[in-house]
NUKE-635231 format. One line per 3 residues: for each residue x, y, z of C-alpha. Coordinates in pm, 1 decimal. Layout:
// NUKE-635231
X:Y:Z ~ ...
This chain:
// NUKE-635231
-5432.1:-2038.8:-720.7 ~ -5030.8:-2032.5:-716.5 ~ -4899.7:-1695.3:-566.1
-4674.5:-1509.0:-877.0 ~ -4433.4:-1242.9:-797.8 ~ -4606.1:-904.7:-780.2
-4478.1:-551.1:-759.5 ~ -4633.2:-523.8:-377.9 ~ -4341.9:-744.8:-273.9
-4049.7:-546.0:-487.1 ~ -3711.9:-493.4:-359.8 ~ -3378.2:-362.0:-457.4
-3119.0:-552.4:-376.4 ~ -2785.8:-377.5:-340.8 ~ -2514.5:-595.3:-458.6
-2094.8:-538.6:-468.8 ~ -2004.9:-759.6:-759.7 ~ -1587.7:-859.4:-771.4
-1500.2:-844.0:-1125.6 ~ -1176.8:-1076.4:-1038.2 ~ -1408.1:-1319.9:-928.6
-1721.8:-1288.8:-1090.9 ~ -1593.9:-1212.2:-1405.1 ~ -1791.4:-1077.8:-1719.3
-2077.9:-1279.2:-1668.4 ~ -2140.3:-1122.3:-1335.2 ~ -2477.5:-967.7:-1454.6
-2636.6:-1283.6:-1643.2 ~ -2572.2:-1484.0:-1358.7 ~ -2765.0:-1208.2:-1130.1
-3032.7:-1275.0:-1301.5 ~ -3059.4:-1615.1:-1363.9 ~ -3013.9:-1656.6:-1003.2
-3368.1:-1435.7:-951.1 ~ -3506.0:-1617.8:-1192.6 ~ -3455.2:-1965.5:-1099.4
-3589.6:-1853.2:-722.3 ~ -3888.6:-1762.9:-896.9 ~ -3890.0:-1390.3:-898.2
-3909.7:-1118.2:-1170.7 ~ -3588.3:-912.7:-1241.8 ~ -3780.5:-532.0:-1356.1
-3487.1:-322.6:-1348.5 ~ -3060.1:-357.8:-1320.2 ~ -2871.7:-31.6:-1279.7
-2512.0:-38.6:-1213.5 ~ -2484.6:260.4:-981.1 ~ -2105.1:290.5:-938.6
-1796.2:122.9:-1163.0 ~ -1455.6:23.4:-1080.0 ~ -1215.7:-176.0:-1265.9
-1234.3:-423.9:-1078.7 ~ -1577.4:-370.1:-824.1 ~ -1944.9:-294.0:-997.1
-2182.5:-201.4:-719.8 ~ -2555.7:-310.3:-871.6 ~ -2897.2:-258.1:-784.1
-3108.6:-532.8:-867.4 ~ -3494.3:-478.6:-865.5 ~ -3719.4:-775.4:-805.1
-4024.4:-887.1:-752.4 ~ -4149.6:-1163.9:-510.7 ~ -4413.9:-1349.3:-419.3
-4417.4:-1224.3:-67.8 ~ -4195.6:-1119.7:214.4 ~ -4054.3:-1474.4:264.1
-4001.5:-1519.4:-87.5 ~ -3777.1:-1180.3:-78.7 ~ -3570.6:-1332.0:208.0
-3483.0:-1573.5:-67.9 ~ -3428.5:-1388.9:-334.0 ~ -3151.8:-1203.1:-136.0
-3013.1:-1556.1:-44.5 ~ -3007.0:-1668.4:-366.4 ~ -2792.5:-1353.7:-544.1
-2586.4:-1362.8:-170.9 ~ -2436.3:-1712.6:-320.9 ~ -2331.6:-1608.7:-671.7
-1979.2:-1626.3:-653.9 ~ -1823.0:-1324.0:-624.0 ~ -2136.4:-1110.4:-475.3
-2155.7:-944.1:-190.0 ~ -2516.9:-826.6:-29.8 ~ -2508.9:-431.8:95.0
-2858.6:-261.9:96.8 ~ -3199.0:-454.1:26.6 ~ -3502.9:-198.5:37.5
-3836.9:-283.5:18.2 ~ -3954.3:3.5:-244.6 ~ -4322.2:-52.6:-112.5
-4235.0:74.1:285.6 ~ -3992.2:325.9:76.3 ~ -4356.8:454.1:-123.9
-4513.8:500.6:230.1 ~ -4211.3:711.5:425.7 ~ -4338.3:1044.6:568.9
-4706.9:948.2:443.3 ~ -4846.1:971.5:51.1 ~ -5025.6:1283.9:74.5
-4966.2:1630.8:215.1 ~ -5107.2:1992.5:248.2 ~ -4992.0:2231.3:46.5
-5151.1:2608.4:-7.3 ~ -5315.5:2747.1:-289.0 ~ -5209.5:3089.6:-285.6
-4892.9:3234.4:-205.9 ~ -4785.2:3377.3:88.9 ~ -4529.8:3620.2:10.0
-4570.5:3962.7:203.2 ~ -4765.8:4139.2:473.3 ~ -5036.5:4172.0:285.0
-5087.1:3845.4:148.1 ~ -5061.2:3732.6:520.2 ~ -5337.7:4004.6:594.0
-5580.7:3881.7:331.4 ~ -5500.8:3471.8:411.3 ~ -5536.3:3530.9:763.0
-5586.3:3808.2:992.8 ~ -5722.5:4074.8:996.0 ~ -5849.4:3980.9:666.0
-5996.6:3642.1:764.9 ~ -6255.3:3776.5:1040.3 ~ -6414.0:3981.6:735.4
-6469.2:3620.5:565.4 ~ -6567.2:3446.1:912.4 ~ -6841.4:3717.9:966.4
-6969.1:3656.9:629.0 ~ -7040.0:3282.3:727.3 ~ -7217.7:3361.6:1009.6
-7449.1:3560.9:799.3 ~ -7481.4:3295.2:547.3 ~ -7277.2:2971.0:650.8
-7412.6:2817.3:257.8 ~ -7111.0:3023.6:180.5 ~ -6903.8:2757.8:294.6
-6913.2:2568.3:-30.5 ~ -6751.2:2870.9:-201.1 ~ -6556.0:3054.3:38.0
-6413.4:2741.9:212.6 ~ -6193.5:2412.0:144.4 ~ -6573.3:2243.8:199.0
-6707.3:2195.0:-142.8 ~ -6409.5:1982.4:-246.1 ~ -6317.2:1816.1:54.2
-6436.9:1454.9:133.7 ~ -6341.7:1263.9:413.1 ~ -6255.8:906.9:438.5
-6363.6:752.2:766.6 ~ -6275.4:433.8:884.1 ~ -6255.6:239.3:1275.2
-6006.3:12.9:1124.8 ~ -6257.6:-279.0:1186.8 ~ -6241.3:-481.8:834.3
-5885.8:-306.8:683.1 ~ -5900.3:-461.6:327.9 ~ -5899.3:-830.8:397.8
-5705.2:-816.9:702.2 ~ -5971.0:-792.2:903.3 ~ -5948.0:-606.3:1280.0
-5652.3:-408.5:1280.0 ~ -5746.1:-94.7:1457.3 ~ -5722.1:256.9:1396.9
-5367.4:331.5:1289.9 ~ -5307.4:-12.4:1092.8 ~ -5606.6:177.8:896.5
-5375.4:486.5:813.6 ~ -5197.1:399.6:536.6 ~ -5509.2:258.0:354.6
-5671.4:551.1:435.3 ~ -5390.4:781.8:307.4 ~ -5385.9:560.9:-39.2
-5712.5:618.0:-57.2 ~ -5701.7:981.5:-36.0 ~ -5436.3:969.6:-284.7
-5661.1:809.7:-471.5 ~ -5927.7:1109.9:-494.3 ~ -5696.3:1371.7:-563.1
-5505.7:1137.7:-848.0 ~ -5823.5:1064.6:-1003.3 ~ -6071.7:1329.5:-943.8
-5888.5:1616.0:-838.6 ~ -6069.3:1577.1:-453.4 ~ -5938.0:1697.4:-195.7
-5951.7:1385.9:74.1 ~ -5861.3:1361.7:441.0 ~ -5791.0:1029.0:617.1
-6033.7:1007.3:960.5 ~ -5902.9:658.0:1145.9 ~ -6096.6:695.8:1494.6
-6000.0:505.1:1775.2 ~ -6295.5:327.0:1826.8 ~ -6569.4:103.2:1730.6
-6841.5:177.8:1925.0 ~ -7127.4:306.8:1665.3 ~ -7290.4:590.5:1874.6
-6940.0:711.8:1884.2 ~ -6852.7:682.0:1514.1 ~ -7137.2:835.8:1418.7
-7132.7:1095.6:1668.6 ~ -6791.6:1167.5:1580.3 ~ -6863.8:1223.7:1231.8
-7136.2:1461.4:1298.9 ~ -6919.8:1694.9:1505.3 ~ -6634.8:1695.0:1151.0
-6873.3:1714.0:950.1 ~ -6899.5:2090.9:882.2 ~ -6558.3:2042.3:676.2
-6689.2:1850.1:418.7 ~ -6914.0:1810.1:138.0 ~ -6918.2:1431.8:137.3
-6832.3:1132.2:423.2 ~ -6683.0:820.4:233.1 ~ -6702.8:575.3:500.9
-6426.8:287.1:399.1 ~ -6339.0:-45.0:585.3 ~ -6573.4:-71.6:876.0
-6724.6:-436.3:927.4 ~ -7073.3:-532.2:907.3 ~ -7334.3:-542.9:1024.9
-7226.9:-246.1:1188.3 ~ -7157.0:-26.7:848.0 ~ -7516.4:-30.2:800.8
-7641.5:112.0:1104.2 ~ -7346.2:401.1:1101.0 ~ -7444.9:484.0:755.4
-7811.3:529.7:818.6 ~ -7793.2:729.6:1072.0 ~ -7553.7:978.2:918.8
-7760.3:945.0:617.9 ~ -8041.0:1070.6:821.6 ~ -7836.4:1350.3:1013.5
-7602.4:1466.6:741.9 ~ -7722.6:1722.8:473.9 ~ -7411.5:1550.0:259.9
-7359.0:1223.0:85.4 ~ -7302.0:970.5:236.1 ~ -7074.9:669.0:61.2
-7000.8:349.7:176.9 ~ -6731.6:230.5:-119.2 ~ -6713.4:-106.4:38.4
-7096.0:-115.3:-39.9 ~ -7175.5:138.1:-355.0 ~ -6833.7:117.0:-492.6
-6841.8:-242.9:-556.9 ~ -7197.1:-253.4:-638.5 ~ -7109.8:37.1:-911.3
-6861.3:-192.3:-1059.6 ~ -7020.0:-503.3:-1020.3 ~ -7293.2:-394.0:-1224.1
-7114.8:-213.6:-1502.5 ~ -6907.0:-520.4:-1582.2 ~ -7206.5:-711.3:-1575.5
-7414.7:-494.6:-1796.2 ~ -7075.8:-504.6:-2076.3 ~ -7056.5:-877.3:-1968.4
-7396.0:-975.4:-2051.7 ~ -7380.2:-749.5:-2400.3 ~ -7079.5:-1048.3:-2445.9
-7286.6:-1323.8:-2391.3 ~ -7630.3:-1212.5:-2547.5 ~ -7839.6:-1206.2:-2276.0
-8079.5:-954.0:-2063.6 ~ -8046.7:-902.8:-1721.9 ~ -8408.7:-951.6:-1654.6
-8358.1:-1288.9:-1786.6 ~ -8052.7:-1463.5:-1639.1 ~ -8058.0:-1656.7:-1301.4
-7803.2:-1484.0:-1093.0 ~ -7620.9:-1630.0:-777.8 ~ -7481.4:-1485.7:-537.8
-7202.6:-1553.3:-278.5 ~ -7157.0:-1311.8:43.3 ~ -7411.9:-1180.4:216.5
-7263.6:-887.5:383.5 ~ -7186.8:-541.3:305.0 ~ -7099.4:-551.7:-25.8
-7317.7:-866.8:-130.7 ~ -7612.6:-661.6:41.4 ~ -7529.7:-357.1:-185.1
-7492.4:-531.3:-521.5 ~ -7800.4:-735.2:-455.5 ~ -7989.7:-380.1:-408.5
-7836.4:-256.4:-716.8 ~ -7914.3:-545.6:-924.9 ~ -8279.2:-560.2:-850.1
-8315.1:-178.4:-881.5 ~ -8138.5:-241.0:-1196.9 ~ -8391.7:-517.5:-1348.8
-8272.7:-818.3:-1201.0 ~ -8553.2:-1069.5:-1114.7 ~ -8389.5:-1426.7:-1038.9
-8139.3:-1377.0:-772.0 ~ -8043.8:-1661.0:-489.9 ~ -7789.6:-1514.9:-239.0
-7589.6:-1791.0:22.6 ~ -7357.9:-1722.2:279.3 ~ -7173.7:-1942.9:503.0
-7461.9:-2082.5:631.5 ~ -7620.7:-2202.6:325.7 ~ -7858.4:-2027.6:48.6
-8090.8:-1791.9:191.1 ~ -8466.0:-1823.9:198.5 ~ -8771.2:-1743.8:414.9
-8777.8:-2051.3:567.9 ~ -8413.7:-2100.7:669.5 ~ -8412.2:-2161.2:1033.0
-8215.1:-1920.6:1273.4 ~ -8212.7:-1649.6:989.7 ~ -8056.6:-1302.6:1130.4
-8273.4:-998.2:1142.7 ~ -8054.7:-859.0:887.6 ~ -8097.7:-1138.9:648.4
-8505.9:-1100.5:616.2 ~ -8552.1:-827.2:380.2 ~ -8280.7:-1035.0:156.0
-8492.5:-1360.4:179.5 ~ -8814.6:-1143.4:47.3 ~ -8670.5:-970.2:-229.9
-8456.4:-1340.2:-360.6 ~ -8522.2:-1693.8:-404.5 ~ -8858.2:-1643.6:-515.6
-8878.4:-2060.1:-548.2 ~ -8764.0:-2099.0:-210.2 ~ -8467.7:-2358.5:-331.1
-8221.4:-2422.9:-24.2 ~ -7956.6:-2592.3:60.6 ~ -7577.4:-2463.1:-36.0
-7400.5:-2269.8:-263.7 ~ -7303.9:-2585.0:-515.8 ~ -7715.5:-2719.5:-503.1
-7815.3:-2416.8:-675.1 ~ -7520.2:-2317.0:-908.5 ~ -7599.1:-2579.7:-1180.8
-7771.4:-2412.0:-1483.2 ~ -7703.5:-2050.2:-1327.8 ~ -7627.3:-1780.8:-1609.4
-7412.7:-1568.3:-1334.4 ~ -7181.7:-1629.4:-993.6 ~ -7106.5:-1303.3:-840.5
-6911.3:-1362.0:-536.5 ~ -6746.4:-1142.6:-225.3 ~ -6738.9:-1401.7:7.0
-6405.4:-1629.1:56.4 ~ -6185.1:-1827.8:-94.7 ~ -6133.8:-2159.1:-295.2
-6492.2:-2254.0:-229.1 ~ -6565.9:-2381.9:-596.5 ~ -6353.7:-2580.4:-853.7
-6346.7:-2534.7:-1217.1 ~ -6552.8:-2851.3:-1227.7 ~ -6849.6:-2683.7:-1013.3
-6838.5:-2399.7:-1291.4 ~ -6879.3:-2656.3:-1542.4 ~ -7244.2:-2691.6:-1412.5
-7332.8:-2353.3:-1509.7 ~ -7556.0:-2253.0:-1777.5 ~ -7348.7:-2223.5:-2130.7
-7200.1:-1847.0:-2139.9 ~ -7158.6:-1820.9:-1810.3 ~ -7041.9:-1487.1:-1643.6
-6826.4:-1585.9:-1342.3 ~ -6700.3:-1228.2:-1098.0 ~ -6477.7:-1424.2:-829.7
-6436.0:-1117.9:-625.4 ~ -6253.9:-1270.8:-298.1 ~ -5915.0:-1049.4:-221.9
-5663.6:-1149.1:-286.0 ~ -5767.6:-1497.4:-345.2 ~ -6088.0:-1562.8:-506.3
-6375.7:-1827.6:-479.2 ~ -6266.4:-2021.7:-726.0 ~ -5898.4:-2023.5:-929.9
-5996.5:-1784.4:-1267.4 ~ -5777.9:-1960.8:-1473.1 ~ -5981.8:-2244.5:-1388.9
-6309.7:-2127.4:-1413.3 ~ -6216.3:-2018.9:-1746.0 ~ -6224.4:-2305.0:-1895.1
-6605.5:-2296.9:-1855.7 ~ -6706.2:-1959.4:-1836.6 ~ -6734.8:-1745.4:-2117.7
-6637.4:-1431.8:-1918.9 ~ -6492.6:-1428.2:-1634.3 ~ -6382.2:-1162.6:-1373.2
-6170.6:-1085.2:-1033.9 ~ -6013.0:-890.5:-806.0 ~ -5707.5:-907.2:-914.7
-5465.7:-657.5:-1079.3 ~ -5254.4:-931.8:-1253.0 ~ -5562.6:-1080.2:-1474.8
-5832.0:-935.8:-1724.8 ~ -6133.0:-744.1:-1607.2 ~ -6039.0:-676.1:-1257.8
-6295.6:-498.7:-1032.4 ~ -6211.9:-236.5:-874.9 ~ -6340.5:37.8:-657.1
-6147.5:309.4:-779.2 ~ -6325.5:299.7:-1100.1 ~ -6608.4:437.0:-959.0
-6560.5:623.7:-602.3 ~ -6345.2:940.3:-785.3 ~ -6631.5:968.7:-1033.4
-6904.7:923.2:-780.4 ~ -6761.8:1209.4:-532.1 ~ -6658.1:1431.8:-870.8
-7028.8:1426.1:-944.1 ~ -7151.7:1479.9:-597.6 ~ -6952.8:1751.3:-501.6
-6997.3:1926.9:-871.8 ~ -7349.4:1955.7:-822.6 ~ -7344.8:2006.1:-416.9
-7562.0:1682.5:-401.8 ~ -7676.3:1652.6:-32.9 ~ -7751.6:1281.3:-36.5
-7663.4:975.6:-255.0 ~ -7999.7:722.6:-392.5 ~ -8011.2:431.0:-569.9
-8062.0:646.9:-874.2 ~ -7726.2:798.7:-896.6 ~ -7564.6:463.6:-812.4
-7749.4:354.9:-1148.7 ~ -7614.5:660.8:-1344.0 ~ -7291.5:578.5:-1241.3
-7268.0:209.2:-1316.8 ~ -7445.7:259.4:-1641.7 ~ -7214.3:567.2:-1725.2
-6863.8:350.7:-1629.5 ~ -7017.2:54.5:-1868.8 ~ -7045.1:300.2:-2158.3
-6678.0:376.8:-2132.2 ~ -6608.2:51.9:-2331.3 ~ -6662.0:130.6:-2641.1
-6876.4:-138.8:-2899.1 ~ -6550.0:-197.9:-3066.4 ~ -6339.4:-256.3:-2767.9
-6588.2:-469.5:-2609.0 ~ -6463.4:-856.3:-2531.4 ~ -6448.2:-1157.7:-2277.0
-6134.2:-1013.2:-2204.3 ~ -6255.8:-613.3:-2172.1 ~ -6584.2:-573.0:-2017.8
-6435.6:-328.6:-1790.3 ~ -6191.1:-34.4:-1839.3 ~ -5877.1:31.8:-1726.0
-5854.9:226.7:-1405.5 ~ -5633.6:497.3:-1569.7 ~ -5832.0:513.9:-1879.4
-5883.7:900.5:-1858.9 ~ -6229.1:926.0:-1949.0 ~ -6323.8:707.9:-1687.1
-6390.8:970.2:-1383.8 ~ -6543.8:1238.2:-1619.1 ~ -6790.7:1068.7:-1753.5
-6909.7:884.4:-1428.6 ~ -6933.0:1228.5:-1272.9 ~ -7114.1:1362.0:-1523.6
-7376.0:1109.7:-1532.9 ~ -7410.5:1169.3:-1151.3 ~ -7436.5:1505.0:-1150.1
-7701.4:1508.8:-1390.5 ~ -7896.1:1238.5:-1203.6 ~ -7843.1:1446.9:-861.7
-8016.5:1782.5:-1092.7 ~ -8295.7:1514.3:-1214.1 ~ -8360.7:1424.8:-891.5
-8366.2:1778.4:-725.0 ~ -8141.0:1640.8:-480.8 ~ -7892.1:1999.6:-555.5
-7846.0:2231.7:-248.5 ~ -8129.4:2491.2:-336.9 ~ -7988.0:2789.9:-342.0
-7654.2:2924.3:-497.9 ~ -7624.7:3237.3:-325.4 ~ -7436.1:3561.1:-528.0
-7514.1:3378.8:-922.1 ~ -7292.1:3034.5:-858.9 ~ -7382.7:2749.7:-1050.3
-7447.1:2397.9:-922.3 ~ -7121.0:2301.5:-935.2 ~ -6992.3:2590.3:-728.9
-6822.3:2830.0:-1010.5 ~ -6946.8:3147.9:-1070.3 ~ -7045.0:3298.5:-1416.7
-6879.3:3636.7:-1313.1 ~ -6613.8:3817.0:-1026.2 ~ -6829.3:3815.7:-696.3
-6806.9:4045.9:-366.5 ~ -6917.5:3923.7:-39.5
């Protein structure tokens, strides 16, 4: 699809304008000059005024950094203009970091500083040794998470290594606390080797009450979060994985409500088979799903499909139950759903035009999808992406806050399939009967009910499922308050 100017790529353009020879169309002619580059003027403030100088800065957006070059080019030649300044306001977002550590009670005398730390910390210390559950209360642990990455799949960059990671991380982070009021730290480790990732995250893990493992590249993801599963009395969250697969299926619950059909019923295909394919095919069948056919780059999956990975075999069982093969295009025609996470520009509008009438299409490639939206809507009755700039996007951070908010509420040691299913079905209940449309089968990220009631329904499912840290020592409740003052 053709690239529009986003707010990613938004600069201000410092610009001296001479009045003598720009004369009092100086301003118009700034911004038709944007304009007919093909950028997006958002803001002009005139920031200092002579009689015969106006010094302006001009806020665009473009389409990327190339396209910025050109946008200062293009206001450079307006007569009368001369270039000072150009920032790019995204790098200006990210100076010094986007989150920080501040305290939450004052330290303003001697004996605040002997109560915060010593001699008054040992007394607190000695109590943990006597009952280290105490953590949860008397510590930063029961609302601390921390977001772990080896920098091995960094959004769709792919490889980039530890500190590349950072600032994803950090957003991220920013993320929890925006949303959820969680307390995140960003973990990039320097390396990739999984007995040292996992390792690693065992020996930080006594800060925490939950490990959200972001951005590390399959198949390896897998094996790192089973094994902290396994050695972690925590959750343990894969958002590349569960976060999607939250999503994926609350859209397609609302999406399906659109179209009048049941989920048991529809033929569903699927596009990726790695970590977050494998994650939204387990949620789907755990949800009711029963006619899925998954294909990756080697063709659709099935028993029979020669060379098939270890990996791959418990997919083949549980899909495809006719055994079709092939590729992706052989078994599309007459499909009720396309859920993709695979790559992009691999079907036309035309191949969508095959599907079954009131099709659901989620093109979930990033930033481009499998196949152009605009174009697939011509066919499909609702359709979904990735992207910020179009309806229904899908995006993670409508359920991770929630999820963790939930977790950490009711000090939730693990995460099942169960609470993955609360979730989803608790962020599709959000939209509302009468705001329900092709357009809205997802709300927005900053709607506010959004986290609340996703954490909610997880909490409760991590009480049904007794999955609570047992005891609450001194009275506190499940989600670490306390019904009266308490003395250690």
């Amino acid at each position: 699809m053709a690239s529009v100017p986003s707010i990613s790529y938004s600069i201000t353009i410092r610009v001296d304008v001479d009045l003598r020879v720009a004369g009092g169309s100086a301003v118009s002619r700034l911004t038709r000059a944007v304009e007919e580059s093909g950028g997006v003027v958002t803001a002009l403030d005139v920031t200092a005024s002579e009689q015969e100088h106006l010094r302006i800065d001009v806020t665009c957006a473009a389409t990327d950094t190339e396209h910025a070059g050109l946008l200062t080019e293009a206001l450079a030649a307006v007569e009368g203009v001369t270039i000072g300044k150009v920032s790019d306001r995204t790098f200006l977002v990210h100076l010094g970091g986007k989150i920080e550590i501040n305290p939450k009670v004052p330290i303003r005398n001697r004996d605040d500083l002997s109560m915060i730390y010593t001699p008054g910390v040992a007394r607190v210390s000695l109590a943990l040794v006597e009952n280290p559950d105490d953590a949860r209360r008397l510590t930063i642990k029961r609302n601390t998470v921390a977001v772990v990455t080896d920098g091995s799949a960094v959004l769709g960059l792919g490889n980039l290594g530890a500190i590349p990671a950072l600032p994803v991380m950090e957003g991220k982070a920013a993320l929890f606390k925006r949303f959820a009021g969680i307390d995140a730290f960003p973990i990039c480790l320097d390396t990739q080797d999984v007995d040292e990732i996992v390792r690693t995250v065992e020996l930080i893990a006594p800060v925490f009450a939950g490990i959200n493992l972001e951005d590390i590249s399959a198949p390896r993801c897998f094996e790192i979060e089973r094994r902290l599963r396994a050695s972690l009395d925590i959750p343990v969250f894969h958002d590349d994985q569960h976060g999607t697969a939250i999503v994926v299926l609350a859209a397609l619950i609302n999406a399906l409500k659109v179209v009048g059909k049941d989920l048991p019923e529809v033929r569903i295909v699927l596009s990726g088979a790695g970590a977050a394919g494998m994650a939204i095919l387990d949620v789907l069948l755990a949800a009711g799903a029963r006619h899925v056919i998954a294909s990756d780059k080697d063709g659709v999956i099935h028993r029979a499909r020669p060379g098939l990975s270890p990996e791959l075999v418990p997919l083949a069982e549980r899909t495809n139950a006719d055994g079709r093969t092939g590729v992706l295009r052989d078994v599309l025609p007459g499909a009720d759903v396309f859920i993709g996470v695979s790559a992009p520009n691999i079907l036309t509008g035309d191949d969508i035009a095959t599907m079954a009438a009131g099709a659901v299409v989620f093109a979930l490639a990033n930033p481009v999808p499998e196949v152009d939206p605009v174009a697939a809507a011509e066919h499909a009755t609702v359709v979904a992406s990735g992207r910020s700039d179009l309806p229904n996007q899908i995006n993670n951070v409508l359920a991770f806050p929630g999820v963790f908010r939930g977790l950490l509420d009711a000090a939730s040691h693990t995460i099942t399939i169960e609470m993955l299913l609360a979730a989803a079905r608790a962020l599709a209940h959000v939209v509302t009967p009468d705001e329900l449309n092709a357009a809205y089968i997802v709300p927005s990220v900053f709607h506010p009910d959004v986290a609340s009631t996703v954490a909610a329904a997880v909490s409760k499912a991590v009480r049904d499922s007794g999955s609570s840290v047992a005891s609450f020592p001194d009275g506190a409740q499940p989600d670490g308050t306390f019904p009266e003052p308490t003395q250690v």
